[in-house]
Every structure is written in structure tokens, then in C-alpha cells.
C-alpha positions in Angstrom: 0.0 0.0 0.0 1.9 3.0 -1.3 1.2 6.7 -0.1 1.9 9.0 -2.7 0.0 11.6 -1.5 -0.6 13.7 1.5 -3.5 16.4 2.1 -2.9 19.5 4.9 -6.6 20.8 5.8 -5.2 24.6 6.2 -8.5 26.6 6.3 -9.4 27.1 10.1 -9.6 30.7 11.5 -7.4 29.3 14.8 -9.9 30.8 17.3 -8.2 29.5 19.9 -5.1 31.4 19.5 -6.5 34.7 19.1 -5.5 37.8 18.2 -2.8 35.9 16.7 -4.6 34.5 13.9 -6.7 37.7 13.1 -4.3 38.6 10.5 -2.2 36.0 10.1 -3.1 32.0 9.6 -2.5 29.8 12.2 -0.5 27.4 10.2 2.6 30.3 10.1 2.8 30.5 13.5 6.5 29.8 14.4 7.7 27.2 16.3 11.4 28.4 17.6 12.1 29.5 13.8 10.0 27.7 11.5 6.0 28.0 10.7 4.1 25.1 12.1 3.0 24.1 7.8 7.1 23.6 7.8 6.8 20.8 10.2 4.5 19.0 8.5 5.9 19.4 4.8 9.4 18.4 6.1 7.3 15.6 8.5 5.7 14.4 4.9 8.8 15.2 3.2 10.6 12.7 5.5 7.9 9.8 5.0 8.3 9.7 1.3 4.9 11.9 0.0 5.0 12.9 -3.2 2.2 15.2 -3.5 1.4 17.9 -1.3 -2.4 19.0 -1.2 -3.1 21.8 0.8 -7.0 22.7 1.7 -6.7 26.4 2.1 -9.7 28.9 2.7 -9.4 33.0 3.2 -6.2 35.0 4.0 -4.2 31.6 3.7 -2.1 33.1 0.3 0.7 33.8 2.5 0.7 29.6 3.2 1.5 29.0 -0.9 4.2 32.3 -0.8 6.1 30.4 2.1 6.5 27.1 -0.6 7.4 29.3 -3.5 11.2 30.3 -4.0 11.9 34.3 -3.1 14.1 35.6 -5.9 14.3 38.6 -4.0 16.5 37.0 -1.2 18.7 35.0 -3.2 19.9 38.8 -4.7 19.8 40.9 -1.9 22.4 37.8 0.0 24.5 37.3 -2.9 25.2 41.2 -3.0 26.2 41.1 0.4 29.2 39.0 0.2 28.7 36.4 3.3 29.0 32.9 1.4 28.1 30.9 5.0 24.8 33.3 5.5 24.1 32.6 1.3 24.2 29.3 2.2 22.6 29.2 5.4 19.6 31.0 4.2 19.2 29.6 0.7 18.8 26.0 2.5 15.3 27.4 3.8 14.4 28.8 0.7 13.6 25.9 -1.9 10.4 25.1 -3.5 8.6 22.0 -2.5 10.1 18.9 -3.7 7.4 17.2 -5.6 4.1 18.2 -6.9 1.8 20.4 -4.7 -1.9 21.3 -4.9 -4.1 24.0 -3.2 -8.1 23.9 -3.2 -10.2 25.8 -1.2 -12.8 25.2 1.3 -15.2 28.0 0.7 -17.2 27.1 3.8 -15.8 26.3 7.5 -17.7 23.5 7.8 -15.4 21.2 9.2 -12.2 18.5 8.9 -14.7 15.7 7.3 -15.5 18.5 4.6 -12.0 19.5 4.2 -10.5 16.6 3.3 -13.6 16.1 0.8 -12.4 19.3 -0.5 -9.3 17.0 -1.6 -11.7 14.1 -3.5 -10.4 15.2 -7.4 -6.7 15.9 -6.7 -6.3 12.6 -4.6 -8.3 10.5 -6.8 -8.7 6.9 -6.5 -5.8 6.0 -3.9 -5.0 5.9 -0.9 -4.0 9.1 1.0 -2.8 10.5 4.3 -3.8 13.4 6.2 -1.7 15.7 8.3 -3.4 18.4 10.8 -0.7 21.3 10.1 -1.4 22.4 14.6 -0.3 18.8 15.9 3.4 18.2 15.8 5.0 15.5 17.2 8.7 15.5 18.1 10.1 12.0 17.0 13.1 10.8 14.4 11.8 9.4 12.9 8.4 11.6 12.1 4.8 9.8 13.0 3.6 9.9 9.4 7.3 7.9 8.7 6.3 5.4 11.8 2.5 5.3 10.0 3.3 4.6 6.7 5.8 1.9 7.7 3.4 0.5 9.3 1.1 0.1 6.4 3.7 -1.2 4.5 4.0 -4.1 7.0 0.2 -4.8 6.9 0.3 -5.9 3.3 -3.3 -4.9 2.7 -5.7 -2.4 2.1 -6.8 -0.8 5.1 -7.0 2.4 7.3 -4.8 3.7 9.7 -4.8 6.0 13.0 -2.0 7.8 15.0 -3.3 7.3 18.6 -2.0 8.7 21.5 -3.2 8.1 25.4 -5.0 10.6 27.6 -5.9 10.8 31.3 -9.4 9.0 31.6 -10.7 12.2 32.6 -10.3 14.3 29.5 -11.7 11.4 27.4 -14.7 13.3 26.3 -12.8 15.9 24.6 -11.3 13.7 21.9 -11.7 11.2 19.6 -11.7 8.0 21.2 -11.3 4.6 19.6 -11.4 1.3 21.1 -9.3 -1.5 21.3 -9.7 -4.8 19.2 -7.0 -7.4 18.5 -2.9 -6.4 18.7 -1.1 -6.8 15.6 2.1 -5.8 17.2 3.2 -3.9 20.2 2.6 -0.6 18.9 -0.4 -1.6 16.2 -3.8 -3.3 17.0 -6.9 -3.1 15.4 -9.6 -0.5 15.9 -12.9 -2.0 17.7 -14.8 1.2 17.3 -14.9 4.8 17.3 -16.6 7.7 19.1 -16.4 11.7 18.7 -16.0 13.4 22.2 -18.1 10.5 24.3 -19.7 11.5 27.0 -17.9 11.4 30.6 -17.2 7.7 32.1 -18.5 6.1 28.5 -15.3 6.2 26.8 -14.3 2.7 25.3 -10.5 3.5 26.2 -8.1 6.5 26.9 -6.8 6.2 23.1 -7.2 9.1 21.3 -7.4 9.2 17.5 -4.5 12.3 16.5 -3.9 14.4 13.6 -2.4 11.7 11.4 -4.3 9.3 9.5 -3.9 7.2 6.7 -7.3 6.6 4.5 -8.5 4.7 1.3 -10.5 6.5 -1.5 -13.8 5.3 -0.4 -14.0 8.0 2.2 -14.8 10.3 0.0 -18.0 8.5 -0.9 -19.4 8.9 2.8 -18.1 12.4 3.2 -20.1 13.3 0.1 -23.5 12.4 1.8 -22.3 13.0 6.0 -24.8 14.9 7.9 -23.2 17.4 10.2 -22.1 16.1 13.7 -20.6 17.7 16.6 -20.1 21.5 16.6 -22.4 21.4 13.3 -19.7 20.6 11.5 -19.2 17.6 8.6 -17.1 15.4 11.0 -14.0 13.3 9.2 -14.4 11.0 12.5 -18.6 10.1 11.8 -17.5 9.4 8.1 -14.5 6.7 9.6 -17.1 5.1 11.5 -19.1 4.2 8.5 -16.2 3.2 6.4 -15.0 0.8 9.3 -18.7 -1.1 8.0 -16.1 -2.1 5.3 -13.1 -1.9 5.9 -10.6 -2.6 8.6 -8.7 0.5 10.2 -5.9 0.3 12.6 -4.3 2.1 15.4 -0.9 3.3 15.7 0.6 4.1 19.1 3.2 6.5 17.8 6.4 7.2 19.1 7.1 10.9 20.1 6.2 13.8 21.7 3.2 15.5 20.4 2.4 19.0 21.0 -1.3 20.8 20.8 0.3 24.3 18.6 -3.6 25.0 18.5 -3.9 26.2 21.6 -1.8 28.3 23.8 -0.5 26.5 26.5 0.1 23.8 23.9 2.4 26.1 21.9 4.4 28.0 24.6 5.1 24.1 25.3 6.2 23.3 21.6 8.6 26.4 21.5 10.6 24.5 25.0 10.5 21.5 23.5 11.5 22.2 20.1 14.3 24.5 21.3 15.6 22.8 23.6 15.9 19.9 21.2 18.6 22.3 19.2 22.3 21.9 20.2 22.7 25.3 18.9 19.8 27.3 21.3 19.9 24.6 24.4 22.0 26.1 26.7 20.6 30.0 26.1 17.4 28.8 26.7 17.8 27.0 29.5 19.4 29.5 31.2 17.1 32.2 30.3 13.9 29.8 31.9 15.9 29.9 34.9 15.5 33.4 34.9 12.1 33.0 35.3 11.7 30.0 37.3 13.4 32.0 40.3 11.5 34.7 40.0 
């Protein structure tokens, strides 16, 4: 089961990071010095995708300017002499390697609609898809770990990065539940359930941003009522493609981080930094600043 393709659902307003996002779209918000769409592309990038499909919506232009290549620096650094900066900088500003995509989603009505958004540039294959606010700190990347995973299946089938929460915060996820093991780190999905009530979750596995899905999706999306929030969600449309087909769950390794919300992304900028040689020390010792204040 090869994954060629890869589809970023880049349209939301990112209400919870307000005023932040009034001007600016969530997905170039920096983590230590790159946007969080960076992370994903390179995450992608890194997992062998070969088509980039970005779901964009209003005010997202800036998102397909950061992919393109920006003539402007290339002259302004080579008239200034410093080969090591040239170099430096010019690293960071390449086009995408493969083919890339953007559609629009003229209407915020939700992930499940996004990725249907998607339905004539992925075509009849299978696909991942990559929420550009959830990044998860691993070598190798989750998508890498996912598709890997596929691979070792040997058939056609759906897959989910999960990732355990306390029992108590259950109801504010995705949960799915917990069928046969395949492996110590794969088993197979018995079930899934959009923020269950409290106490009536199946387990404390929550389905992620990461998910690997055949082309029939796209048939159920077409025809999904709207579920939680009002919205079209891509989790209702997995539960009636599981009628058919089997999905599985993938216990990821890594460190993933919330950039959607705040405390999630003030958390992403420690991490990240302080998983850079280069910026380590510095930023230890200017938190130690703080923490004895």
C-alpha cells in the first residue's frame, strides 16, 4: 500500500489562539524559527509523500508564498558578500520537492469536509492526512512510523496515529477502542466515538492528527450529515467506512504537541528548542530566569 499523496486541511480561523490569527493564519505561526506548515511538509517530506495537497480557505495566500522560492532574497544575499549566511539562508528557501496542490474550502464546515475538499486531486488511492497544529517531536516523524506500518500490513486498510490521555479528558477527543494487537505498537480499531460523553469512553486512546485513509472516504463524506459543533465530522464518516473496511491504530512514538492552543504552543517552543544543540543552553538558562523569579 503505497502513499503518494498527503492532504494538509489549512483553512481554520485558529480561534483559539487569538489575536494571533486575526491577520495572520494559524499554520505560520513559528515554532522556535520555523511556521508550524514547515513541520508537517518536512514531516511528509521525511515519510516519502510525493504530492502535497493543501486545503486552504481565506487569508491563507501567505501559506502557498512560504513554498514558492523568493528571488528577492537570493539577490539581496548574494550582493552582500557572506557565502556561510548565502548558504545558510538559501537551505530554507527551496520550493517543495514534488508536486503540490491548493483547493479551497469556501465554507468552514469542518475537517470531514476538508479533506472532501481533496476528493479530485487525490483521486482513487490511498491518502494521508496531516493536521498542520499537531506536531510530534520524534526521528523518525509519525507519518514515517505510520506509513511503515502500512507497509507491514500488506493490505488495504485504514490507519490511525493514537496517543493516550488521562481518563478524565476522554470526552474531549476522539476515542477509539481496542480490538486485536497486531504488534506492540499496532492493534486493530474495535470502534470509534467523537468526544463520548464522561465515564463512556471505550479506552483513553485518542485518535490524532495523522491518519492514513482509502478513497472510499470520500463517498461517505459526500452524503455525511453534520455532527458535533455542526460541522461535517471526518471522524462520523471513519465510523461508516470501518462497516467495510478494517482501520488500525498506531501508538506513535514521540512527543506530540497541541500548537492549536496556547498552553500547547508556549510548550512546543521548550521543547523544540531545547531539542537544538545550537539554542539549548541560552534557553535553559534564560527559563531559569524566570523560574526564580
Amino acid at each position: 500500500m503505497k502513499i503518494r499523496k498527503a492532504v494538509f486541511p489549512v483553512a481554520g480561523l485558529g480561534t483559539r489562539v487569538l489575536p494571533a490569527t486575526k491577520a495572520m493564519p494559524k499554520e505560520m505561526l513559528t515554532i522556535v524559527d520555523k511556521p508550524l506548515i514547515q513541520y508537517v511538509y518536512d514531516e511528509a517530506k521525511e515519510a516519502g509523500i510525493e504530492h502535497f495537497i493543501f486545503v486552504t480557505g481565506r487569508n491563507k495566500g501567505v501559506i502557498e508564498d512560504h513554498f514558492d522560492r523568493m528571488f528577492e532574497l537570493d539577490t539581496t544575499l548574494a550582493a552582500r558578500g557572506n557565502k556561510k549566511a548565502e548558504q545558510d539562508t538559501l537551505a530554507q528557501n527551496q520550493p517543495i520537492a514534488g508536486a503540490t496542490s491548493f483547493t479551497r474550502q469556501q465554507a468552514p464546515l469542518g475537517l470531514g469536509h476538508a479533506v472532501w475538499c481533496a476528493r479530485d486531486i487525490v483521486g482513487n488511492e490511498p491518502f494521508a492526512v496531516v493536521l498542520p497544529d499537531e506536531l510530534v517531536l520524534n526521528a523518525p516523524g509519525c507519518l514515517k512510523q505510520m506509513i511503515d506500518a502500512a507497509s507491514a500490513l500488506g493490505e488495504k486498510s485504514n490507519l490511525l496515529a493514537v496517543e493516550g490521555v488521562p481518563d478524565h479528558l476522554t470526552h474531549q477527543y476522539g476515542i477509539c477502542g481496542v480490538g486485536k494487537r497486531v504488534s506492540g505498537k499496532m492493534f486493530e480499531v474495535d470502534g470509534m466515538v467523537e468526544k463520548p460523553p464522561k465515564g463512556t469512553a471505550p479506552s483513553n486512546l485518542s485518535i490524532t492528527g495523522r491518519y492514513i485513509l482509502q478513497p472510499e472516504i470520500f463517498k461517505i463524506l459526500e452524503t455525511q450529515e453534520r455532527g458535533a459543533g455542526g460541522e461535517i465530522q471526518l471522524t462520523d464518516a471513519m465510523i461508516g467506512l470501518a462497516k467495510t473496511q478494517k482501520f488500525y491504530g498506531v501508538e506513535f512514538e514521540g512527543e506530540r504537541h497541541d500548537c492549536g492552543s496556547k498552553p500547547g504552543f508556549l510548550r512546543a517552543n521548550i521543547a523544540y528548542g531545547m531539542a537544538r544543540a545550537d539554542l539549548r543552553d541560552g534557553l535553559r538558562a534564560e527559563m531559569k530566569k524566570y523560574l526564580e523569579k
